[in-house]
TIDOGU-86589 format. One record per residue (C-alpha): residue in three letters; x, y, z. Coordinates in pm, 1 decimal. Example, Ala and Ser with C-alpha at 12.3 -4.5 7.8 and 13.67 -1.06 7.14 Angstrom:
2
{node ALA; {1230.0; -450.0; 780.0}};
{node SER; {1367.0; -106.0; 714.0}};
END
This chain:
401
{node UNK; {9502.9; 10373.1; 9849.7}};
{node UNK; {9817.8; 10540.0; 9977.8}};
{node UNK; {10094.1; 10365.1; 10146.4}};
{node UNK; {10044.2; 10587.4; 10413.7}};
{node UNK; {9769.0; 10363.4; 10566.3}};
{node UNK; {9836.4; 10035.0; 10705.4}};
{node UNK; {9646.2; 9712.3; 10575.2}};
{node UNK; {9424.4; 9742.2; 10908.3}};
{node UNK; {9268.2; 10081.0; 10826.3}};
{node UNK; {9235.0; 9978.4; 10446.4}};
{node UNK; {9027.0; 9641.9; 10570.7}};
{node UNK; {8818.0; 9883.3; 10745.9}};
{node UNK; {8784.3; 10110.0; 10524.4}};
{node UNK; {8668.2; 9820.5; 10287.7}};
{node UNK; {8435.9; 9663.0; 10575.7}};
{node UNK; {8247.2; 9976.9; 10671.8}};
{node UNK; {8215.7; 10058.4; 10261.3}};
{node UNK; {8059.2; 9678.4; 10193.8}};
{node UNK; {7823.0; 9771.1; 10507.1}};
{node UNK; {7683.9; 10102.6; 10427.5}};
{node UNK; {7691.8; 10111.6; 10068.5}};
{node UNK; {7740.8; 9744.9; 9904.5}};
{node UNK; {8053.3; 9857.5; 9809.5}};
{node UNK; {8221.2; 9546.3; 9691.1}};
{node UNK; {8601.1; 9569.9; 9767.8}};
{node UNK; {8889.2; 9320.1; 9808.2}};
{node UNK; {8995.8; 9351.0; 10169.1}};
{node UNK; {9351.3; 9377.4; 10264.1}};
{node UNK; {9544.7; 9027.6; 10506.3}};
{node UNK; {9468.2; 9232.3; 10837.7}};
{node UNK; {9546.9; 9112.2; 11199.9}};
{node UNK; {9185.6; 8980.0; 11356.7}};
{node UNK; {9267.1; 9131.0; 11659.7}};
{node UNK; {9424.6; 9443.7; 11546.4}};
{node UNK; {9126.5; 9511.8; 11262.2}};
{node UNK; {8858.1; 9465.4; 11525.2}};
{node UNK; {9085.1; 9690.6; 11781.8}};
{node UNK; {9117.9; 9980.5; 11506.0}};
{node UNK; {8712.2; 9908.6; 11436.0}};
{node UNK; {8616.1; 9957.1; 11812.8}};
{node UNK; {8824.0; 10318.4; 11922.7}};
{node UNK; {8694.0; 10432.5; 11562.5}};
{node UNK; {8372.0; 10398.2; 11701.3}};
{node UNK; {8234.1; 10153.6; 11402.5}};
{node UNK; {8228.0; 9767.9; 11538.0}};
{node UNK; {7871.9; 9713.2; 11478.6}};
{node UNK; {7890.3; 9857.9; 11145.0}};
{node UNK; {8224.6; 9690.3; 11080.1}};
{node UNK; {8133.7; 9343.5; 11151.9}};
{node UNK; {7812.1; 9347.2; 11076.2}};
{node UNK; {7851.9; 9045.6; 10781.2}};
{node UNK; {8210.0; 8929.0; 10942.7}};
{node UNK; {8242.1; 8585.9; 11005.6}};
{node UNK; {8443.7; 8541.7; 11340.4}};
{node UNK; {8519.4; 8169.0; 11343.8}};
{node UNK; {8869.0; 8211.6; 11253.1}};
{node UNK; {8922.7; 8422.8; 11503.5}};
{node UNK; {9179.4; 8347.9; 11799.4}};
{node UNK; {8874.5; 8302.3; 12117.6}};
{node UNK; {9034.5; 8578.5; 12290.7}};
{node UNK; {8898.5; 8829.8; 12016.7}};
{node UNK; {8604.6; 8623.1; 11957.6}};
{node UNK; {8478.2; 8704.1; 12349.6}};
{node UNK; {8563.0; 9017.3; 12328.9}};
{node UNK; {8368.3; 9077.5; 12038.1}};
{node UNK; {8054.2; 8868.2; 12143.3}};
{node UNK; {8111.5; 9078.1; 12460.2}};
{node UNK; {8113.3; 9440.3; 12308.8}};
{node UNK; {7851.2; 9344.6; 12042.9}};
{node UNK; {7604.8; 9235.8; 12286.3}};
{node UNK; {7673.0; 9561.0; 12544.1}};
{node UNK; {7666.9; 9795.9; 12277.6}};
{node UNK; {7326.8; 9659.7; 12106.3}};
{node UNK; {7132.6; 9664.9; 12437.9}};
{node UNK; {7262.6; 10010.7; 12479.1}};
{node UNK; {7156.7; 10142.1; 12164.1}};
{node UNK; {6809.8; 10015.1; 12254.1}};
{node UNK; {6817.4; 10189.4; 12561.5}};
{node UNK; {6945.6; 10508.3; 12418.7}};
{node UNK; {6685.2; 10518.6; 12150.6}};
{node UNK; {6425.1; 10499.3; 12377.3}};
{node UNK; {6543.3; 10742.2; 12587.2}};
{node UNK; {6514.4; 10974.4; 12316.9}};
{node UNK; {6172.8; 10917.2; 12248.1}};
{node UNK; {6091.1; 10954.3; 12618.6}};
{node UNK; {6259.5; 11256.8; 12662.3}};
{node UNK; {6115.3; 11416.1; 12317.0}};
{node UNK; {5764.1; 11285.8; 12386.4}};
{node UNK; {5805.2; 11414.8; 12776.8}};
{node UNK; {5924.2; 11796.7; 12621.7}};
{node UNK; {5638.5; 11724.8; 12370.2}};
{node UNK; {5349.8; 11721.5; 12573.9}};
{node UNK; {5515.6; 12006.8; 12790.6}};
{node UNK; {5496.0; 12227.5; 12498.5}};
{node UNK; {5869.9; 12325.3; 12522.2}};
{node UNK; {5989.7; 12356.7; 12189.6}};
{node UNK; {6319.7; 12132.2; 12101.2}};
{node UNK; {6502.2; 11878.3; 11862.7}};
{node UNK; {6688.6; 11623.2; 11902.3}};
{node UNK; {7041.5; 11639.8; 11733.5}};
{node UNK; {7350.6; 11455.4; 11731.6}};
{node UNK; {7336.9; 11086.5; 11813.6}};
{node UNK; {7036.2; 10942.7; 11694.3}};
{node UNK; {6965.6; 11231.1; 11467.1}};
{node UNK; {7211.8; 11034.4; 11272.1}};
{node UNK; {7120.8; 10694.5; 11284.3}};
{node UNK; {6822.4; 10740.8; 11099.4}};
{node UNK; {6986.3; 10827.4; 10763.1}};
{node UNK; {7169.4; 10468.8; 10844.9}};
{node UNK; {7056.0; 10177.4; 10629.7}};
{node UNK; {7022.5; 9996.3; 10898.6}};
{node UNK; {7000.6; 10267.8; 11240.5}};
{node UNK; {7042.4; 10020.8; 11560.7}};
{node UNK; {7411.0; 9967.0; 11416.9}};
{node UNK; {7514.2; 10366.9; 11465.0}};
{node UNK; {7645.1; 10339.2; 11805.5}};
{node UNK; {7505.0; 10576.8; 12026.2}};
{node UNK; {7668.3; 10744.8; 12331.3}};
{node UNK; {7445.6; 10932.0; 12561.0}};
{node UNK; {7105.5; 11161.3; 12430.1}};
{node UNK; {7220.2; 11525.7; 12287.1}};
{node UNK; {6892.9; 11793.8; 12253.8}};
{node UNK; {6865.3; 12156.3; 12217.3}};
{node UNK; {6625.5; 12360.2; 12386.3}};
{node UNK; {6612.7; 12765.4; 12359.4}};
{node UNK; {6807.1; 12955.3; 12651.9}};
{node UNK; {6493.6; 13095.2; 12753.7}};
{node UNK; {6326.1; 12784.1; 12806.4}};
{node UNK; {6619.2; 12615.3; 12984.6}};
{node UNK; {6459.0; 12686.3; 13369.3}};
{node UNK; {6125.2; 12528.2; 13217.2}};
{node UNK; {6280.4; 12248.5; 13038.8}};
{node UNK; {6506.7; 12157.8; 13373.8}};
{node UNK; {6254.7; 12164.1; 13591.7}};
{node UNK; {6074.3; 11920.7; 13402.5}};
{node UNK; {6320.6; 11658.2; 13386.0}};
{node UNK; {6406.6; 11715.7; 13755.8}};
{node UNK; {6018.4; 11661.3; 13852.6}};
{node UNK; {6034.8; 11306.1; 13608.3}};
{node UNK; {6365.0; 11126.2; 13737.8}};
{node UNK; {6637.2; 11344.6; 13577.7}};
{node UNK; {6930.9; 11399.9; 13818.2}};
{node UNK; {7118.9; 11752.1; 13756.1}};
{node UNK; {7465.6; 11694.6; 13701.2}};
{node UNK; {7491.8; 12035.2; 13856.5}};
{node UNK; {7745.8; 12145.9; 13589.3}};
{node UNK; {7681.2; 12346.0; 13296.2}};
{node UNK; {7993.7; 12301.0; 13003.5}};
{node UNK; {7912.4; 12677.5; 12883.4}};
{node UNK; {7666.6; 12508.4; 12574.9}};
{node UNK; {7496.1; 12224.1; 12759.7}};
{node UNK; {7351.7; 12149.6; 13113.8}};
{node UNK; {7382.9; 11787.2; 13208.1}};
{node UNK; {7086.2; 11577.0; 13362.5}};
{node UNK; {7148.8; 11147.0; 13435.1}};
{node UNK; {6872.2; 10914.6; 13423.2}};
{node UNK; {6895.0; 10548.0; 13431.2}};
{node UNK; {7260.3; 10557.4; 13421.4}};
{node UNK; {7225.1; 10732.8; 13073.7}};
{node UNK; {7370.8; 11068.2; 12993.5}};
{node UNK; {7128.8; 11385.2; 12885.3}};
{node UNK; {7317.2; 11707.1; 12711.8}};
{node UNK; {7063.9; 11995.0; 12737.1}};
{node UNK; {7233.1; 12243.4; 12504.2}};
{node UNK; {7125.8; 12590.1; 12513.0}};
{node UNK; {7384.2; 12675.6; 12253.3}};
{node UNK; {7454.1; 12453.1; 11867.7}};
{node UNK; {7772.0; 12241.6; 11942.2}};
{node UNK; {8049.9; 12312.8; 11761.5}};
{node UNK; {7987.3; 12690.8; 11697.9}};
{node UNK; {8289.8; 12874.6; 11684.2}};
{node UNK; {8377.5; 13212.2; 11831.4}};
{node UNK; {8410.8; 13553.4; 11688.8}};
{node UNK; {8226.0; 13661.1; 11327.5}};
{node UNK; {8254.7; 13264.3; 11241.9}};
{node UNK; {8034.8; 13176.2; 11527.8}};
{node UNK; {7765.7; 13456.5; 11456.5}};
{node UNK; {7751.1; 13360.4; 11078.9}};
{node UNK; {7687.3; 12993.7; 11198.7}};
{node UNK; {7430.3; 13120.3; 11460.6}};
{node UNK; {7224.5; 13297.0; 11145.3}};
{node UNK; {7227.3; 12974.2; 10923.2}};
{node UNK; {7084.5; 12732.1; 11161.9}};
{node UNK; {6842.8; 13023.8; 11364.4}};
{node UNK; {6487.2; 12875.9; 11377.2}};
{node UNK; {6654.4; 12498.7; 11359.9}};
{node UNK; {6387.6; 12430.3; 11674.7}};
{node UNK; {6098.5; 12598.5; 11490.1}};
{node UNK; {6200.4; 12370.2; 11126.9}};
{node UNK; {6213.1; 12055.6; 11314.6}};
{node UNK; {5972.9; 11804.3; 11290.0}};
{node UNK; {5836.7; 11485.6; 11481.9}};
{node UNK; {5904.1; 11169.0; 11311.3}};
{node UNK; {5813.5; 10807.7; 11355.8}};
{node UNK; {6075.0; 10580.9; 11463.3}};
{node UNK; {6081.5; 10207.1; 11588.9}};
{node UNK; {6141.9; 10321.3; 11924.3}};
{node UNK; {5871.0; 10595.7; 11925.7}};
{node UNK; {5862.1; 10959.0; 11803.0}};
{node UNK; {6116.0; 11243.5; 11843.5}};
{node UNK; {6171.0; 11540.0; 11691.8}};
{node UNK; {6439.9; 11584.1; 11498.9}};
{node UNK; {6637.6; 11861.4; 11320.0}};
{node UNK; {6537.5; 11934.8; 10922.5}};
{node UNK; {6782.2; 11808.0; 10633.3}};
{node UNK; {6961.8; 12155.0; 10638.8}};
{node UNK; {6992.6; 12217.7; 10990.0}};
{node UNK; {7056.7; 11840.2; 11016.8}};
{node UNK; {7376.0; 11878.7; 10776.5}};
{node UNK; {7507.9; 12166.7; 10959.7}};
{node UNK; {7492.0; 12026.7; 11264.3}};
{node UNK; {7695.4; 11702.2; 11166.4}};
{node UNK; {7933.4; 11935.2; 11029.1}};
{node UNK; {7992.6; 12179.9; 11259.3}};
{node UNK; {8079.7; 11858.1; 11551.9}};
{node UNK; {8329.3; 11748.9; 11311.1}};
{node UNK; {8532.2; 12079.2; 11295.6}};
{node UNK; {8464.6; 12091.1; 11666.9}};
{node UNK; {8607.4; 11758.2; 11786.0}};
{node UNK; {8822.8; 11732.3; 11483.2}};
{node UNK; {9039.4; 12034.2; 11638.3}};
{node UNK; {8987.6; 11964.1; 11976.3}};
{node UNK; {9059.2; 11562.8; 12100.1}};
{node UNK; {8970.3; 11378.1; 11732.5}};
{node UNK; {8676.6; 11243.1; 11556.3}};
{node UNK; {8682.3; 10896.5; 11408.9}};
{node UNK; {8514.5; 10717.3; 11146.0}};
{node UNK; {8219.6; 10656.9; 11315.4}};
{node UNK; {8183.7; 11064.4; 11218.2}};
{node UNK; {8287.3; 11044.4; 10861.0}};
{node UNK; {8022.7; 10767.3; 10849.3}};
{node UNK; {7764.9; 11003.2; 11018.3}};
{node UNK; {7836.8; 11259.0; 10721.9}};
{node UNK; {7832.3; 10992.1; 10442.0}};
{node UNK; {7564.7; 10832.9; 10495.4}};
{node UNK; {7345.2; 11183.7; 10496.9}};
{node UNK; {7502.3; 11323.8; 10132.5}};
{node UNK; {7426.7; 10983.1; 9998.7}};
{node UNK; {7036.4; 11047.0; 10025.8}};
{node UNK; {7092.7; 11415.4; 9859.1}};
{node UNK; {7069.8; 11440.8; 9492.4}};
{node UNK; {7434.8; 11655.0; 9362.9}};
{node UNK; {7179.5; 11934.3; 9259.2}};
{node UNK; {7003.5; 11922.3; 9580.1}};
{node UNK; {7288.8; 11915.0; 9774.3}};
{node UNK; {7467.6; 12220.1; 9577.3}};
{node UNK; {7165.3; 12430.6; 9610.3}};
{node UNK; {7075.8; 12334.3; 10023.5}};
{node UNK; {7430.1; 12356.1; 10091.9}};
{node UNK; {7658.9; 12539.3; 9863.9}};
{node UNK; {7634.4; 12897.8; 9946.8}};
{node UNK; {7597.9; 12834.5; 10334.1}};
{node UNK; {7915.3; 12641.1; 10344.1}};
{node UNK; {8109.2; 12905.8; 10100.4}};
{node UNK; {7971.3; 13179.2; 10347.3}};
{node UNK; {8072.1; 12955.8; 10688.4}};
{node UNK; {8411.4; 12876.2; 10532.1}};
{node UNK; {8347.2; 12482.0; 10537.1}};
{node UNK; {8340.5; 12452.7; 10151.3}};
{node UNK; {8648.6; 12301.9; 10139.7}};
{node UNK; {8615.0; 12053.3; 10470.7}};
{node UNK; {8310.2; 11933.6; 10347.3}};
{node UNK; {8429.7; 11885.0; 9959.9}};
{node UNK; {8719.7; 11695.3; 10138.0}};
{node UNK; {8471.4; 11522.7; 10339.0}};
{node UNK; {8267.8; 11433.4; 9970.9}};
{node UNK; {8587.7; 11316.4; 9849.0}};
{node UNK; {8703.1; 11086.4; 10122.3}};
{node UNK; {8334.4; 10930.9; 10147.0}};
{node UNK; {8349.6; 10848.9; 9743.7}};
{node UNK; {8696.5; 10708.2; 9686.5}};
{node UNK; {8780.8; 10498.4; 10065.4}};
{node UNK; {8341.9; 10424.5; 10156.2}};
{node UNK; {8180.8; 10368.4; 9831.3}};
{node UNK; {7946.1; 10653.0; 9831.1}};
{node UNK; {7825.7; 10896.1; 9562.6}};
{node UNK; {7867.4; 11190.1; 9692.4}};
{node UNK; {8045.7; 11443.8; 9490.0}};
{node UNK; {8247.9; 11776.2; 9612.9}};
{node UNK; {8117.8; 12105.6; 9498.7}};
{node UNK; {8501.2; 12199.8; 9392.6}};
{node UNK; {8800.0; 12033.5; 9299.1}};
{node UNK; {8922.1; 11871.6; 9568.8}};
{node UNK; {9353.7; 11817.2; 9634.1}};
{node UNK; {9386.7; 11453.5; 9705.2}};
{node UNK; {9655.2; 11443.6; 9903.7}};
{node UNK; {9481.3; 11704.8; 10123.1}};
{node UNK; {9163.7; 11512.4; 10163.4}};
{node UNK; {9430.1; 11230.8; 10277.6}};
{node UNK; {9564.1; 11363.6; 10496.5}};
{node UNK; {9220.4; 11480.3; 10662.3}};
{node UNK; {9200.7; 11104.9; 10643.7}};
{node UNK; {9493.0; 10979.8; 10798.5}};
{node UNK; {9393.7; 11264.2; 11082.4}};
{node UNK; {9090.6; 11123.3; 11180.8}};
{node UNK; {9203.5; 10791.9; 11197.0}};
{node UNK; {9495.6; 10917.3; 11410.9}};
{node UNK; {9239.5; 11029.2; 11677.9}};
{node UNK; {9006.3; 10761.0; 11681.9}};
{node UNK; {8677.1; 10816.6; 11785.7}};
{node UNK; {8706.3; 11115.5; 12078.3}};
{node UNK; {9075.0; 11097.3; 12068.9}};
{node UNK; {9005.9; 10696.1; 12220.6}};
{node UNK; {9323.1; 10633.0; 11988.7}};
{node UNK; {9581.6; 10846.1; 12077.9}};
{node UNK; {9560.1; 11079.4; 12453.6}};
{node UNK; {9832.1; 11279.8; 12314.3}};
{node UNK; {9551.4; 11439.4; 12138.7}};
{node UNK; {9361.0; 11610.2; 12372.1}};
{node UNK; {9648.1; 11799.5; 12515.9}};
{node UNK; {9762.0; 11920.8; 12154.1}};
{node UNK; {9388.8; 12086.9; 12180.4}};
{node UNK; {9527.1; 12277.4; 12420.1}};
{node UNK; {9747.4; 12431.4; 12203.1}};
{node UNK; {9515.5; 12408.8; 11922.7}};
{node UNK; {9225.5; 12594.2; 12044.0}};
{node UNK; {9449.1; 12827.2; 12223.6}};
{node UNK; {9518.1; 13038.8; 11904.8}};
{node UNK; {9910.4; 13067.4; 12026.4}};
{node UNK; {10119.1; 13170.6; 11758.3}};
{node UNK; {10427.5; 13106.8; 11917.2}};
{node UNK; {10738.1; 13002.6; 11726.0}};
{node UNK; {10955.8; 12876.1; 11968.2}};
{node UNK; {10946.4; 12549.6; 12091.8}};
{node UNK; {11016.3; 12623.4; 12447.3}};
{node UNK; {10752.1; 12873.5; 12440.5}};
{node UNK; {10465.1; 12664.1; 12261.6}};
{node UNK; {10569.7; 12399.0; 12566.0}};
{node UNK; {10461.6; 12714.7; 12831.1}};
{node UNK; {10171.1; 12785.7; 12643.9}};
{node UNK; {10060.6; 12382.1; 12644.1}};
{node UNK; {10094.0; 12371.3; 13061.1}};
{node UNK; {9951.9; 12707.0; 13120.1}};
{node UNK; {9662.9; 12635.1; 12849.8}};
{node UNK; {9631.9; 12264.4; 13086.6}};
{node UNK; {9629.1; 12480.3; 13399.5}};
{node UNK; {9352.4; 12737.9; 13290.4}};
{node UNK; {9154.9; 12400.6; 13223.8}};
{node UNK; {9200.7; 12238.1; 13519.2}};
{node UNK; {9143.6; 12571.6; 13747.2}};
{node UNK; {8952.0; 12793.4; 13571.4}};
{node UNK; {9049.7; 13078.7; 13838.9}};
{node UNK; {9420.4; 13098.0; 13693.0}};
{node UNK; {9245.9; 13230.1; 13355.9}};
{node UNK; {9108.9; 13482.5; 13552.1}};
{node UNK; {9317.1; 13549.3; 13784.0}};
{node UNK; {9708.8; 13469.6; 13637.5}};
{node UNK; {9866.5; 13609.8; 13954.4}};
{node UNK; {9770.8; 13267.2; 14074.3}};
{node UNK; {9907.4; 13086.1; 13758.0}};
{node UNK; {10247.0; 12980.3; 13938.0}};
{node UNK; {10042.8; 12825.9; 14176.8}};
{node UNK; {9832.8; 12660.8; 13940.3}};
{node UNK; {10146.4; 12537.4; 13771.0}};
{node UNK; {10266.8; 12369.5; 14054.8}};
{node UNK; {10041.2; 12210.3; 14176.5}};
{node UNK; {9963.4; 12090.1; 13838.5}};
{node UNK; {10312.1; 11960.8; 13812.5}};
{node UNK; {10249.8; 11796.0; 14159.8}};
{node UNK; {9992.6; 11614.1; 14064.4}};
{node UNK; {9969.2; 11502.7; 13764.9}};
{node UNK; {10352.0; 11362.2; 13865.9}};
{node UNK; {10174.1; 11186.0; 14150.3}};
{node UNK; {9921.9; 11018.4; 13944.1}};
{node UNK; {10146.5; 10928.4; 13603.5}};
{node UNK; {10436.2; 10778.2; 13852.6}};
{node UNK; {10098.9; 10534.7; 14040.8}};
{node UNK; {9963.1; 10410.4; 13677.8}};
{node UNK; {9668.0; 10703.7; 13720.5}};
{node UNK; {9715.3; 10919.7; 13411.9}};
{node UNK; {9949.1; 10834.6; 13117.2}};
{node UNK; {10331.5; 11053.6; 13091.8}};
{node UNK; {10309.5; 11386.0; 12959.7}};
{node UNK; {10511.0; 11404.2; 12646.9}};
{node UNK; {10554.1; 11806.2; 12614.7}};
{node UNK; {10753.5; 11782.3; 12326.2}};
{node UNK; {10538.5; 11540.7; 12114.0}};
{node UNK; {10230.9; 11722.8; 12199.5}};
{node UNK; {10372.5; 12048.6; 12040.6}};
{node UNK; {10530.8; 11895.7; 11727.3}};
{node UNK; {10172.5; 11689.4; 11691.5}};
{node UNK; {9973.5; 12075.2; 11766.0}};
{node UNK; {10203.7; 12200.8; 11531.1}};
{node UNK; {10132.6; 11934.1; 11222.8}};
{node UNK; {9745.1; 11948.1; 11296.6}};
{node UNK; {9692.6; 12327.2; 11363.4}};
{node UNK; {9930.8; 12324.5; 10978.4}};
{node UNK; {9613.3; 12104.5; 10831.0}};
{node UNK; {9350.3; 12253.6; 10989.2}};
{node UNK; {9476.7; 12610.6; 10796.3}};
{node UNK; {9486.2; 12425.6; 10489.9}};
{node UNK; {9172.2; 12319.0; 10508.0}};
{node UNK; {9074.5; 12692.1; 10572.9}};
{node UNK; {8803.0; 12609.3; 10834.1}};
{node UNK; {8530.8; 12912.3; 10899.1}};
{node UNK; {8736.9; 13134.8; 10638.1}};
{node UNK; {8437.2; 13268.5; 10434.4}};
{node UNK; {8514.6; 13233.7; 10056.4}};
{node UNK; {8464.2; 13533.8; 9857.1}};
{node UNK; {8224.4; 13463.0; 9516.2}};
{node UNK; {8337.0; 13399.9; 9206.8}};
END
């Protein structure tokens, strides 16, 4: 393994590869605390852990593990029956749906209750979105009252409920319609399935793969994904067959321009988690490593490293601005449009915006409220990720051979 990665992230890497796949590996001398720190903003502490021995542990990090363990497992109980409710509640409506995301992925886990879930992600068709709302509202759901452009977003028993009306992770332009025609008819493919917390319907292998993928590129270029993602996507190719995965996937991804993300993707699962998957092209090692050492950067949302969101900023902004000075504007102003959506619309008010921004964001970092905002750092780390993200060539369509 490169020296790039510290002996933490190669224990890891070595724990979460004897846990998924039986990989038998020689772990590196890690810090306890540190290892299980890395293991829990990665998203991956129940998987991790799962045949650790803790007793040599300082008691400190043995708590906090009995602690988190404990929390997370009851909420992954809740979660997956909140899926099941939901699906069977949408079910017997006759509103057509699938669930995606979350525990659309634990099932292709050896062992599922150790995926850790997060809230309950489903997609419903835009015209069915006043039905489907009305619905949950009349059986407990709370609206949110805020729609995120793809999702409206109900509470229930203190759990979260995405209703997306549009795939996550869909980009814009020809990109996004080219991903729109691939996974068309994903409700109509689905299927209900049997589960130990009760049915759901869930998303076909195909769609099911696309989906994973596309919320990698998504968060990848926005605040970070971690390895809890990588596991989501290795765990899936290792039930495909190389010939059945070539001829589900192959074209679609070489027509979406994720070809070479996923191949990287292939690459990182077989040499640092054990599995067989095996890229459709050559893959640059040193590329998929540093796709690597990216997403354990982030950490699982950006949890590792805040710095990461706000290079999104610049990221997802498209600027192609040279100068440092000028990249720094175009971070703040891209921060302003977010906070107050009526500067995008309206710049005239963007001086405003900015400070009032500077106001009080200054008021919060200098009373402990929201961590210093390194301008400079932000750019330089926009700049090195936006330079990966074009190597990778994400949602450039390949041409045939």
């Amino acid at each position: 393994m490169p020296e790039r990665f510290t002996p933490v992230q190669k224990t890891l890497l070595d724990l979460l590869a004897a846990s998924l796949f039986g990989a038998a590996r020689q772990p590196a001398e890690a810090d306890p605390a540190d290892l299980w720190r890395e293991a829990y903003v990665q998203g991956v502490f129940l998987l991790a852990f799962r045949n650790v021995e803790p007793e040599g542990y300082p008691p400190t990090v043995r708590r906090e593990m009995q602690t988190s363990v404990k929390r997370f497992v009851a909420s992954n109980v809740m979660l997956s029956r909140a899926h099941s409710a939901l699906s069977c509640l949408l079910e017997e409506a006759g509103i057509p749906h699938a669930i995606i995301k979350g525990y659309a992925c634990s099932v292709w886990y050896p062992e599922p209750e150790l995926r850790q879930l997060g809230d309950v992600d489903f997609l419903v068709a835009r015209e069915d979105i006043p039905r489907a709302g009305a619905l949950l509202e009349a059986n407990g759901y709370t609206s949110a009252c805020q729609s995120h452009g793809r999702h409206d977003l109900y509470y229930k028993d203190n759990l979260r409920f995405e209703m997306h009306y549009a795939l996550p992770g869909v980009p814009e332009g020809a990109a996004g319609d080219a991903c729109r025609r691939a996974l068309a008819g994903l409700i109509e493919r689905s299927a209900v399935r049997q589960t130990p917390f009760g049915p759901m319907r869930l998303p076909s292998v195909y769609d099911h793969g696309l989906v994973v993928l596309l919320h990698l590129t998504h968060h990848l270029t926005n605040s970070g994904v971690g390895l809890r993602q990588l596991c989501d996507w290795a765990v899936f190719t290792e039930t495909l067959r190389e010939e059945e995965y070539r001829a589900m996937f192959g074209e679609t991804l070489r027509q979406l321009g994720l070809l070479r993300f996923a191949d990287c993707l292939n690459d990182l699962c077989a040499r640092y988690l054990g599995c067989s998957a095996v890229p459709l092209a050559p893959v640059d090692p040193a590329l998929a490593d540093a796709l690597l050492e990216d997403i354990l950067s982030g950490g699982n949302f950006g949890q590792k490293n805040v710095d990461r969101s706000r290079q999104a900023y610049l990221i997802t902004s498209g600027t192609g601005q040279n100068n440092r000075l000028l990249r720094m504007g175009s971070l703040l102003r891209e921060m302003v449009f977010q906070k107050w959506p009526l500067t995008r619309r309206h710049p005239v008010l963007l001086p405003v915006g900015l400070v009032r921004f500077a106001a009080v964001y200054g008021w919060r970092a200098a009373h402990g409220k929201r961590p210093k905002l390194h301008a400079r750092q932000a750019v330089r780390g926009a700049k090195e990720r936006t330079d990966l993200y074009d190597r990778l060539r994400l949602f450039e369509a390949e041409k045939e051979k």
